[in-house]
PDB file of N, CA, C and O in Angstrom, chain B, residues numbered from 101:
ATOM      1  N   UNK B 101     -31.930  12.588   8.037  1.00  0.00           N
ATOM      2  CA  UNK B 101     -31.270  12.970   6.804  1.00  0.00           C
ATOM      3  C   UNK B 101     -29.813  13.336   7.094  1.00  0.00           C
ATOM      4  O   UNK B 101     -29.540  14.005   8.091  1.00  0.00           O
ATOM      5  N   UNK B 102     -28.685  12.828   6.075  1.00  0.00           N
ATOM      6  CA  UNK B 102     -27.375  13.432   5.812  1.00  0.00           C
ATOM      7  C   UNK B 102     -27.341  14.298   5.332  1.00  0.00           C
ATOM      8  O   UNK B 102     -27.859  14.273   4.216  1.00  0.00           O
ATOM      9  N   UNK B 103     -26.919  15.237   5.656  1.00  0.00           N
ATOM     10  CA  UNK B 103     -26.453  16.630   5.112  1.00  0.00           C
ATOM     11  C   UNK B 103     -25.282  16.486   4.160  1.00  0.00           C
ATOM     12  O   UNK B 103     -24.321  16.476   4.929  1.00  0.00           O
ATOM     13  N   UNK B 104     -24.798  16.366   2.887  1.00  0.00           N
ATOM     14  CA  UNK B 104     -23.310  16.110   2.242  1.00  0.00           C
ATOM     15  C   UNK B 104     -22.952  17.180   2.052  1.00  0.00           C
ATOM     16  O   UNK B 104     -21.825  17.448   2.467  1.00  0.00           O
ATOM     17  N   UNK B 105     -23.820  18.375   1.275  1.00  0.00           N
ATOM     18  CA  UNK B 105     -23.457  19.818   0.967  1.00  0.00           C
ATOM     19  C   UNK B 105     -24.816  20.754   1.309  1.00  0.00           C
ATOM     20  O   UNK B 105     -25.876  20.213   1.625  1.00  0.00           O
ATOM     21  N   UNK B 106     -24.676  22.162   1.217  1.00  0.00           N
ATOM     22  CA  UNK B 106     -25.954  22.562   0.945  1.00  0.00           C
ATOM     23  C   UNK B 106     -26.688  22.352  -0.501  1.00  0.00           C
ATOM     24  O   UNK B 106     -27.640  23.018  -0.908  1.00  0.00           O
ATOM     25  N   UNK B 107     -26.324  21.750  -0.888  1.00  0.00           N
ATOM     26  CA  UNK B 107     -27.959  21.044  -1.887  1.00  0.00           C
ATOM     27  C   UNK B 107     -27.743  19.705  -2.355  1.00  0.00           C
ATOM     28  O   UNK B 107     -27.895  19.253  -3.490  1.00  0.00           O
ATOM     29  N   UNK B 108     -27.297  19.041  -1.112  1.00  0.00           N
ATOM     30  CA  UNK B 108     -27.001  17.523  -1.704  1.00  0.00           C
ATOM     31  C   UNK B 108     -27.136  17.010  -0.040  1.00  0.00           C
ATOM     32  O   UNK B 108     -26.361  17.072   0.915  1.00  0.00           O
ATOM     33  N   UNK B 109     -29.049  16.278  -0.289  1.00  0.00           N
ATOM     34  CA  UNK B 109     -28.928  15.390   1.705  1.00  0.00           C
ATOM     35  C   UNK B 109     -29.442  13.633   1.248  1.00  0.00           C
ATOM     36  O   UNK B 109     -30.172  13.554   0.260  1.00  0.00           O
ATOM     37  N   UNK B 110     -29.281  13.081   1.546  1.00  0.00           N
ATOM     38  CA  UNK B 110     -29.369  11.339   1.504  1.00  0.00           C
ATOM     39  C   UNK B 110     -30.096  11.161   3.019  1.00  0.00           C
ATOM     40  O   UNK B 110     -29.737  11.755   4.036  1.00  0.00           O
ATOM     41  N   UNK B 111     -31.225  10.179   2.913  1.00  0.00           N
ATOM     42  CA  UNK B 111     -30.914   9.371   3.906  1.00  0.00           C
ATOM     43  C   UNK B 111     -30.361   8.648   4.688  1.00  0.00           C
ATOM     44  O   UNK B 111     -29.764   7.799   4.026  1.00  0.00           O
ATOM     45  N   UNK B 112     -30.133   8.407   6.298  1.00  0.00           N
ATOM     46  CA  UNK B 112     -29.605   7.803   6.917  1.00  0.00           C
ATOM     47  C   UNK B 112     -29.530   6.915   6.311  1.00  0.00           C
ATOM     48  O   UNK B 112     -28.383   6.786   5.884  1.00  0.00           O
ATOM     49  N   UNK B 113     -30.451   5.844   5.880  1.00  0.00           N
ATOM     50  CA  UNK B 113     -30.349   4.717   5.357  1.00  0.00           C
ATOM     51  C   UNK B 113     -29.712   4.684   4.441  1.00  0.00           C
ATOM     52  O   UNK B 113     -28.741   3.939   4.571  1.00  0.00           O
ATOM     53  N   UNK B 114     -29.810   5.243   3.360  1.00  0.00           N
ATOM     54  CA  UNK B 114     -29.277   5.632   2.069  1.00  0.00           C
ATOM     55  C   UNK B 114     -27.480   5.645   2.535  1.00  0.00           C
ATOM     56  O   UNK B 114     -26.701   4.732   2.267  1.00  0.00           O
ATOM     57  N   UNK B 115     -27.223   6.572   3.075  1.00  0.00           N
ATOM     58  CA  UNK B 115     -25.534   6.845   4.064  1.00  0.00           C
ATOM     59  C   UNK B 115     -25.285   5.153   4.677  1.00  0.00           C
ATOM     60  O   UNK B 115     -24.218   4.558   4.519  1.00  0.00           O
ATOM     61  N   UNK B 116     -26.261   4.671   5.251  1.00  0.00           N
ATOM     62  CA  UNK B 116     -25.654   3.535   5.882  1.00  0.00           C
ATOM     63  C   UNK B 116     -25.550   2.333   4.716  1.00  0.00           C
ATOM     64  O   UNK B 116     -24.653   1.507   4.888  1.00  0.00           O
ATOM     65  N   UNK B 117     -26.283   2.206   3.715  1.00  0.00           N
ATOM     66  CA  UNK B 117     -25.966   1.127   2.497  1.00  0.00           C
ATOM     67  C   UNK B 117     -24.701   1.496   2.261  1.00  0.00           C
ATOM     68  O   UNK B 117     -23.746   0.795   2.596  1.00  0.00           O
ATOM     69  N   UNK B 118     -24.555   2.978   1.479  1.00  0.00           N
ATOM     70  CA  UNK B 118     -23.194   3.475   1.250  1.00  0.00           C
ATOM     71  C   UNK B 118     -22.155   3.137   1.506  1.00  0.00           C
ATOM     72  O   UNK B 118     -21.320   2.838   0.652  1.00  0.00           O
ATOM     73  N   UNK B 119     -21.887   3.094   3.218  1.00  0.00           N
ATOM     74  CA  UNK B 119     -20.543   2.539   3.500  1.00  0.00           C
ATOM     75  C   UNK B 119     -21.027   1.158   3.975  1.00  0.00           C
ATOM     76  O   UNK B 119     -20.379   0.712   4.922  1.00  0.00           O
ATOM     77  N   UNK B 120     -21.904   0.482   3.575  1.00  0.00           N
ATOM     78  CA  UNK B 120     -21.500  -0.764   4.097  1.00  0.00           C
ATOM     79  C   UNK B 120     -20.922  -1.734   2.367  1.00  0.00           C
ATOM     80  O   UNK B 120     -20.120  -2.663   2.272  1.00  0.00           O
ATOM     81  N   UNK B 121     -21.647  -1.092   1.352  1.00  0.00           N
ATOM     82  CA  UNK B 121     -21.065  -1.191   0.019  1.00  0.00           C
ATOM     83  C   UNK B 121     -20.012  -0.880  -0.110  1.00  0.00           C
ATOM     84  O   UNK B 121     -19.417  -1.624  -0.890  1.00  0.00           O
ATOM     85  N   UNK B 122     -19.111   0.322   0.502  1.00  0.00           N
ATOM     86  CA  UNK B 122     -17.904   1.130   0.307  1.00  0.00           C
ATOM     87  C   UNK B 122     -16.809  -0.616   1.185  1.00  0.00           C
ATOM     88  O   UNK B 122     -15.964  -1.212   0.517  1.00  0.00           O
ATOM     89  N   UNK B 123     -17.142  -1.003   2.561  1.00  0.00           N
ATOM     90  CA  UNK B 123     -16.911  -2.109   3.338  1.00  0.00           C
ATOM     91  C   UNK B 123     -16.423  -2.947   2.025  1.00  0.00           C
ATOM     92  O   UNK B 123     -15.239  -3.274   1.942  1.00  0.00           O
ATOM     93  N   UNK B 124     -17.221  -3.238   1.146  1.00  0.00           N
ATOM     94  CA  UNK B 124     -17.144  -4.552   0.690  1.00  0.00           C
ATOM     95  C   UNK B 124     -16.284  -4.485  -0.276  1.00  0.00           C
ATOM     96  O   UNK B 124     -15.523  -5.375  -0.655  1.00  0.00           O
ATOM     97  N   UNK B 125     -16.424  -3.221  -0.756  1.00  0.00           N
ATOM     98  CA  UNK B 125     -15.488  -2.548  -2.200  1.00  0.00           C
ATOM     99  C   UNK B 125     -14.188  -3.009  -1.515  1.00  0.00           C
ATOM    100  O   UNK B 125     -13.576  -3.868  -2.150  1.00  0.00           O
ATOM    101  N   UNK B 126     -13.653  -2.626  -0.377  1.00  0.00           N
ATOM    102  CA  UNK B 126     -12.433  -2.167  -0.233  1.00  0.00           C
ATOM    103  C   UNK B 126     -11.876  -3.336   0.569  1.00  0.00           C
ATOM    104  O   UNK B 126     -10.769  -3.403   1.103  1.00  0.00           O
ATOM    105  N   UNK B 127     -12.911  -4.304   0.554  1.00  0.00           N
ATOM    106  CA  UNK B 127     -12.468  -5.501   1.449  1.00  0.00           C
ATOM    107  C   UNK B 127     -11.433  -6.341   0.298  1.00  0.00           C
ATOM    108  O   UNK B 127     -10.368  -6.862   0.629  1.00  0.00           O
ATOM    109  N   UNK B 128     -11.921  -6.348  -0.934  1.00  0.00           N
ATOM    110  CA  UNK B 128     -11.009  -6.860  -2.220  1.00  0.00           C
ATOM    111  C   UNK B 128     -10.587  -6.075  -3.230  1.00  0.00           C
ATOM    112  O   UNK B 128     -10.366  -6.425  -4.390  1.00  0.00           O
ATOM    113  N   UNK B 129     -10.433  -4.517  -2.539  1.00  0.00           N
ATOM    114  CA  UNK B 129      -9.717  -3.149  -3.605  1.00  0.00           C
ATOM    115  C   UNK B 129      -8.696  -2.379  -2.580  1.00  0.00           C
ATOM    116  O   UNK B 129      -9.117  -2.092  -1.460  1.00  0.00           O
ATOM    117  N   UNK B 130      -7.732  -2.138  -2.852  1.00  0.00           N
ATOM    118  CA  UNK B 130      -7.109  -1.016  -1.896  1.00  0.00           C
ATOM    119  C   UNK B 130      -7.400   0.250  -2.317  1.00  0.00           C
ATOM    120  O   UNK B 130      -7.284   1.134  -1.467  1.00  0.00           O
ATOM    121  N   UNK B 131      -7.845   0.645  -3.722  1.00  0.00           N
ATOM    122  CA  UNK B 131      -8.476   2.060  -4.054  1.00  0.00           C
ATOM    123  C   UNK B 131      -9.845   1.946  -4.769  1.00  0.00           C
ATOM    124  O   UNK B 131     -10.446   0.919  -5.086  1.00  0.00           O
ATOM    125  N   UNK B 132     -10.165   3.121  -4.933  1.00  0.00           N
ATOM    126  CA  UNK B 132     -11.225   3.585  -5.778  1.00  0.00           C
ATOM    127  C   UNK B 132     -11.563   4.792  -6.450  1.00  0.00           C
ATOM    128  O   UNK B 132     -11.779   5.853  -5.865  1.00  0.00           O
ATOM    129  N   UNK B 133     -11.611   4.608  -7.807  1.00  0.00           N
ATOM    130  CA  UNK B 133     -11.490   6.550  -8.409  1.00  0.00           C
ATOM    131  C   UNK B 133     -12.835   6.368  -8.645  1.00  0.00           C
ATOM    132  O   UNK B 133     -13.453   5.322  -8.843  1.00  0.00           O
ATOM    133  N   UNK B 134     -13.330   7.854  -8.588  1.00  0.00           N
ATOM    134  CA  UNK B 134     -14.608   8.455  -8.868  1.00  0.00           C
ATOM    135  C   UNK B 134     -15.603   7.424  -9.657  1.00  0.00           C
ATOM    136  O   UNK B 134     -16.677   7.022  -9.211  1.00  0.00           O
ATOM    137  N   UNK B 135     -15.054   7.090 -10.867  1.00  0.00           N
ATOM    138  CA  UNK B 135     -16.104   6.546 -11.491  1.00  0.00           C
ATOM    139  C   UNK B 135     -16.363   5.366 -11.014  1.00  0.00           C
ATOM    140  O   UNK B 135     -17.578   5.172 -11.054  1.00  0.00           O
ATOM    141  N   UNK B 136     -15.744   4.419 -10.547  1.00  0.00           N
ATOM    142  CA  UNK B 136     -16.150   3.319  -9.801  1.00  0.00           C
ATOM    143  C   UNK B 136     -16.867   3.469  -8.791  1.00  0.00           C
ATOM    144  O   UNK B 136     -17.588   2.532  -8.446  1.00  0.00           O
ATOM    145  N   UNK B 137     -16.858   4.374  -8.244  1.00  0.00           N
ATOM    146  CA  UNK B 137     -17.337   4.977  -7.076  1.00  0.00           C
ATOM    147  C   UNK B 137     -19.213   4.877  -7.628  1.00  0.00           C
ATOM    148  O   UNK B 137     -20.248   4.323  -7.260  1.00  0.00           O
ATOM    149  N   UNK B 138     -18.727   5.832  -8.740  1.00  0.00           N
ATOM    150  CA  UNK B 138     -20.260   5.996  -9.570  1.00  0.00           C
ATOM    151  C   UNK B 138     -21.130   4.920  -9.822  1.00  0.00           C
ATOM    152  O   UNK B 138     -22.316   4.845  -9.500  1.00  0.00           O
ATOM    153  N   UNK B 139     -20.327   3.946 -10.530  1.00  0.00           N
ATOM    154  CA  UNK B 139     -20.959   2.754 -10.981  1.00  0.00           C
ATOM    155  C   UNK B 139     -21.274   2.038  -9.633  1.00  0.00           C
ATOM    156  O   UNK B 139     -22.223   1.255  -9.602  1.00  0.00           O
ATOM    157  N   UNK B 140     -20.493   2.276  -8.465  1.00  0.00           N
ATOM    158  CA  UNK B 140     -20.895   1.014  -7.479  1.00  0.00           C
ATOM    159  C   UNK B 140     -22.038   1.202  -6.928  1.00  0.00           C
ATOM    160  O   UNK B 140     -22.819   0.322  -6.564  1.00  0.00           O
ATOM    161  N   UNK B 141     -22.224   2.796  -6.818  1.00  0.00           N
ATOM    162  CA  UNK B 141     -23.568   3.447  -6.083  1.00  0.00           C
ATOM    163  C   UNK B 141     -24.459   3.753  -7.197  1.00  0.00           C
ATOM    164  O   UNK B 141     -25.324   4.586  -6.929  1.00  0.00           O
ATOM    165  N   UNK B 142     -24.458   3.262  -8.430  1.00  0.00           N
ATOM    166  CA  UNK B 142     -25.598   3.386  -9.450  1.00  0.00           C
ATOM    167  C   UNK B 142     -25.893   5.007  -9.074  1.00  0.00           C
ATOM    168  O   UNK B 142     -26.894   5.443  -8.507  1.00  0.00           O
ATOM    169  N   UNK B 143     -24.517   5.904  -9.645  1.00  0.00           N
ATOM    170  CA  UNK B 143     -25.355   7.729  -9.304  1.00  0.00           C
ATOM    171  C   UNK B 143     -24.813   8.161 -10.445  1.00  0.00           C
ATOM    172  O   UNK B 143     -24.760   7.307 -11.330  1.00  0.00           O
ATOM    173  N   UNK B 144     -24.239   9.605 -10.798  1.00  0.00           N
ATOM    174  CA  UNK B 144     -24.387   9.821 -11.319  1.00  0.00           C
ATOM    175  C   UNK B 144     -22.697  10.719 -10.986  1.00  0.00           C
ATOM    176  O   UNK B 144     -22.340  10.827  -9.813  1.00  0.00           O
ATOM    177  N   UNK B 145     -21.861  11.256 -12.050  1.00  0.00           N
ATOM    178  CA  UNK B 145     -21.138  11.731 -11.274  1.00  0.00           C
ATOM    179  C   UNK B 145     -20.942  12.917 -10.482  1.00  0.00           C
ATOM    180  O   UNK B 145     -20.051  13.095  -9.651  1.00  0.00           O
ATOM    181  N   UNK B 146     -22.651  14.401 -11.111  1.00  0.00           N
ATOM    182  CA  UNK B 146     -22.746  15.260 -10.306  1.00  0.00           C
ATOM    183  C   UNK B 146     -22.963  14.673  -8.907  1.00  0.00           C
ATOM    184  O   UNK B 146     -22.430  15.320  -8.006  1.00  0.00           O
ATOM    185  N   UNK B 147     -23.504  13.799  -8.620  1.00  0.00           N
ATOM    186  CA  UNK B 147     -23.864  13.342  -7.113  1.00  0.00           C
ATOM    187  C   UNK B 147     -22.619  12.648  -6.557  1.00  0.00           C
ATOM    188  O   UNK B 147     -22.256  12.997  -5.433  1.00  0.00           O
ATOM    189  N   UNK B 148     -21.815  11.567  -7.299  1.00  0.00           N
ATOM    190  CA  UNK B 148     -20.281  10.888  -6.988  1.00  0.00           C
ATOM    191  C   UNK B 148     -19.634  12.006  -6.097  1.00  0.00           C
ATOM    192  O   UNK B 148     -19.433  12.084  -4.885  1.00  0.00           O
ATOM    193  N   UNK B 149     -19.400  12.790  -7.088  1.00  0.00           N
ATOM    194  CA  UNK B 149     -18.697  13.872  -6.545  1.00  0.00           C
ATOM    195  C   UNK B 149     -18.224  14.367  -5.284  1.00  0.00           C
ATOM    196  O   UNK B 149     -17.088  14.389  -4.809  1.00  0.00           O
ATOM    197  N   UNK B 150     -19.277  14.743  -4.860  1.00  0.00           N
ATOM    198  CA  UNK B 150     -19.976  15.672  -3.465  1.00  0.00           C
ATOM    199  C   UNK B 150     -19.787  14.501  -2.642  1.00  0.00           C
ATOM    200  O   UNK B 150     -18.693  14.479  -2.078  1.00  0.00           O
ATOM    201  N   UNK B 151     -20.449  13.650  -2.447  1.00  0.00           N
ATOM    202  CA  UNK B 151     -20.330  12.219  -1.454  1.00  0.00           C
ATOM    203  C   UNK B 151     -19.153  11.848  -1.408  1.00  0.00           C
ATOM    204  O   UNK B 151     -18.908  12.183  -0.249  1.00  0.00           O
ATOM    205  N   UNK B 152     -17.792  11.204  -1.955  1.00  0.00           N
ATOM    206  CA  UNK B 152     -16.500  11.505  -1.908  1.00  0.00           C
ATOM    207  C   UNK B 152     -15.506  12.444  -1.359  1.00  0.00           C
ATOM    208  O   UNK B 152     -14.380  12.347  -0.869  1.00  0.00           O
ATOM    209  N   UNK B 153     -16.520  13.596  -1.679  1.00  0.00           N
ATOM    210  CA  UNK B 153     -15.575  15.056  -1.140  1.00  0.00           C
ATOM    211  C   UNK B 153     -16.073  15.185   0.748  1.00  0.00           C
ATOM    212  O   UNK B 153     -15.478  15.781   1.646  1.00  0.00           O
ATOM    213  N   UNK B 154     -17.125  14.520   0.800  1.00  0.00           N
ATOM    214  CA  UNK B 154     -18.078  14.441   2.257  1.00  0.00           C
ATOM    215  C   UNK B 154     -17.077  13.420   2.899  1.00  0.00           C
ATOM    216  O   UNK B 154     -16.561  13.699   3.981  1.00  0.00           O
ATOM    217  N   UNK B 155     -16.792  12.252   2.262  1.00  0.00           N
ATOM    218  CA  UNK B 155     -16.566  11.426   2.791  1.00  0.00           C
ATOM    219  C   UNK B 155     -15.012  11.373   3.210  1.00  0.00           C
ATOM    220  O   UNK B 155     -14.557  10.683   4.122  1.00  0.00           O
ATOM    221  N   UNK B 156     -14.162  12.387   2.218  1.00  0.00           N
ATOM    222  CA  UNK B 156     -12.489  12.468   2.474  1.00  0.00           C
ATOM    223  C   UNK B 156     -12.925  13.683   4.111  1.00  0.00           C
ATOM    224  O   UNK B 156     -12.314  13.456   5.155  1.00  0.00           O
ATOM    225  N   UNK B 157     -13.889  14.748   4.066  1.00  0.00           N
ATOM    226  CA  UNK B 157     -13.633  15.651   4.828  1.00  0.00           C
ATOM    227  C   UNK B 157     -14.051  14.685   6.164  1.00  0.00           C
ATOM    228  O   UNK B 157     -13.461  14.971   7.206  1.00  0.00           O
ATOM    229  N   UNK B 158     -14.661  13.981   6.195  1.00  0.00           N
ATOM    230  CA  UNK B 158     -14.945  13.232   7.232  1.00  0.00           C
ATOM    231  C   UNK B 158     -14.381  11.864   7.719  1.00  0.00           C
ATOM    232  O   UNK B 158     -14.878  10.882   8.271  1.00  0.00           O
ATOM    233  N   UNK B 159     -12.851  12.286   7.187  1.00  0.00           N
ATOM    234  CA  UNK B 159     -12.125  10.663   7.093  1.00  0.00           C
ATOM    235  C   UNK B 159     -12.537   9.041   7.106  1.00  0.00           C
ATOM    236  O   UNK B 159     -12.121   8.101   7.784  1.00  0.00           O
ATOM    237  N   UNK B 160     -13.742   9.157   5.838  1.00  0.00           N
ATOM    238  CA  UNK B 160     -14.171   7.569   5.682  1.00  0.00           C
ATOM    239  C   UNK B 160     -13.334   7.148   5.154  1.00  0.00           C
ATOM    240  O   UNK B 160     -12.782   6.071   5.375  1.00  0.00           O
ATOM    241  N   UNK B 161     -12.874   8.628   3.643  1.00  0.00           N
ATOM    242  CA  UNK B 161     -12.159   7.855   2.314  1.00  0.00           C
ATOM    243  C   UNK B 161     -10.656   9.256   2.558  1.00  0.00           C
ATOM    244  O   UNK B 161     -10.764  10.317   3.173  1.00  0.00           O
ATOM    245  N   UNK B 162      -9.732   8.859   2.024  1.00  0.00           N
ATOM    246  CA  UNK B 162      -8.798   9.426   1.541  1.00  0.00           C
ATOM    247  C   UNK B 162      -8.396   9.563   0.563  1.00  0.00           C
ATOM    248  O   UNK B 162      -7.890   8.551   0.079  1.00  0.00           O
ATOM    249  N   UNK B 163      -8.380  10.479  -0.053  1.00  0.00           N
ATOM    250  CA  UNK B 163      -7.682  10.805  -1.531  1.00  0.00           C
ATOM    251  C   UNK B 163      -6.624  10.981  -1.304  1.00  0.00           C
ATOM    252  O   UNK B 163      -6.079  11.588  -0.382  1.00  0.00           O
ATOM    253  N   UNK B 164      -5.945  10.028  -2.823  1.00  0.00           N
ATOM    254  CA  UNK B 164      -4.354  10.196  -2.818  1.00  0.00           C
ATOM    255  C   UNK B 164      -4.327  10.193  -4.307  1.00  0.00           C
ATOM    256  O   UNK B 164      -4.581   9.244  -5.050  1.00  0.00           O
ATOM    257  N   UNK B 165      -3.926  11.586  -4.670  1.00  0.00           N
ATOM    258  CA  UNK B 165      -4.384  11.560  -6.224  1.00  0.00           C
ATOM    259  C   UNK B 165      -5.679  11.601  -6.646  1.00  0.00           C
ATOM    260  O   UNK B 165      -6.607  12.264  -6.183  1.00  0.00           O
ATOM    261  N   UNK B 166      -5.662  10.471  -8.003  1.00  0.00           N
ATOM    262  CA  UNK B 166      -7.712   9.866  -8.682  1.00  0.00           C
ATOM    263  C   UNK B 166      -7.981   9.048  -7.569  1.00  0.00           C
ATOM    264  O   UNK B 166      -9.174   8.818  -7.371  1.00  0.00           O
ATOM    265  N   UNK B 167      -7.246   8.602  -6.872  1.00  0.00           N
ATOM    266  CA  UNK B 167      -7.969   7.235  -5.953  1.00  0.00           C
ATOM    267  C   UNK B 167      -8.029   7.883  -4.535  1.00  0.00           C
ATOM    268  O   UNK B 167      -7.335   8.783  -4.062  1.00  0.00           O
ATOM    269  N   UNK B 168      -9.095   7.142  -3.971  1.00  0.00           N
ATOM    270  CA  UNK B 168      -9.561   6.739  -2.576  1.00  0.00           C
ATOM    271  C   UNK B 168      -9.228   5.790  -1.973  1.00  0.00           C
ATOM    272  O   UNK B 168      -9.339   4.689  -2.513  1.00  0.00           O
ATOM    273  N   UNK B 169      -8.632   5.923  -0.454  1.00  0.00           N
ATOM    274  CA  UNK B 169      -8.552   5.049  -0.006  1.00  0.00           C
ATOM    275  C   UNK B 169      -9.713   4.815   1.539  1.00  0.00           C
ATOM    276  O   UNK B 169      -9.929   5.827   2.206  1.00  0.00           O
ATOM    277  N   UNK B 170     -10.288   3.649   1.923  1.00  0.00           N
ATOM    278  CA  UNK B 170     -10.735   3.555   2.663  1.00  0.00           C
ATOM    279  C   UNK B 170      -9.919   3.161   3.969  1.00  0.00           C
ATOM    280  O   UNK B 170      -9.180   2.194   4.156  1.00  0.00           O
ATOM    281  N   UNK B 171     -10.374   4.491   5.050  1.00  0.00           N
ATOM    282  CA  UNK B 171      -9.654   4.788   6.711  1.00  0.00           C
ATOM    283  C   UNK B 171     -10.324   4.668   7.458  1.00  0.00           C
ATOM    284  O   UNK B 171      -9.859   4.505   8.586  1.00  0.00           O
ATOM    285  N   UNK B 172     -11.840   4.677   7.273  1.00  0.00           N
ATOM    286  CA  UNK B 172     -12.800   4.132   8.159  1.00  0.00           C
ATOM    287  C   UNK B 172     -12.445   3.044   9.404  1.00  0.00           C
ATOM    288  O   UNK B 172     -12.043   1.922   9.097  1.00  0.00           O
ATOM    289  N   UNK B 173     -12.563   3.313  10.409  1.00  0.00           N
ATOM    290  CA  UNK B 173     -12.132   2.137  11.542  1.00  0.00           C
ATOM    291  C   UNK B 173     -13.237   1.946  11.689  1.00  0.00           C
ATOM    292  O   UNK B 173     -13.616   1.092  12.490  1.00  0.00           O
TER     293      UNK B 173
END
């Protein structure tokens, strides 16, 4: 299990679809705001949220402003 917050955990698996979807997003997007985010992962935006905020503290995504950018190497 991923830990994102204390009351928000995903499966490994679940985490590894994630960024391999996030991969594909950004292979033909240079950003992404929240709600796209939402719609791409079919969630919801209490859950968007938290996973975004996981993912800037853990330099997958960067926020610059509404948008994300993907830094993932």
């Amino acid at each position: 299990m991923q830990r994102i917050n204390d009351a928000l955990y995903i499966s490994r698996e679940a985490y590894d679809l994630m960024i391999e979807q996030l991969k594909k997003h950004f292979s033909n997007n240079e950003g992404m705001t929240v709600a796209e985010f939402r719609d791409l992962m079919q969630t919801t935006r209490k859950y968007a949220l938290p996973l975004l905020e996981y993912m800037d503290a853990n330099r997958i995504t960067l926020r610059v402003g509404d948008i994300r950018k993907f830094i993932l190497k």
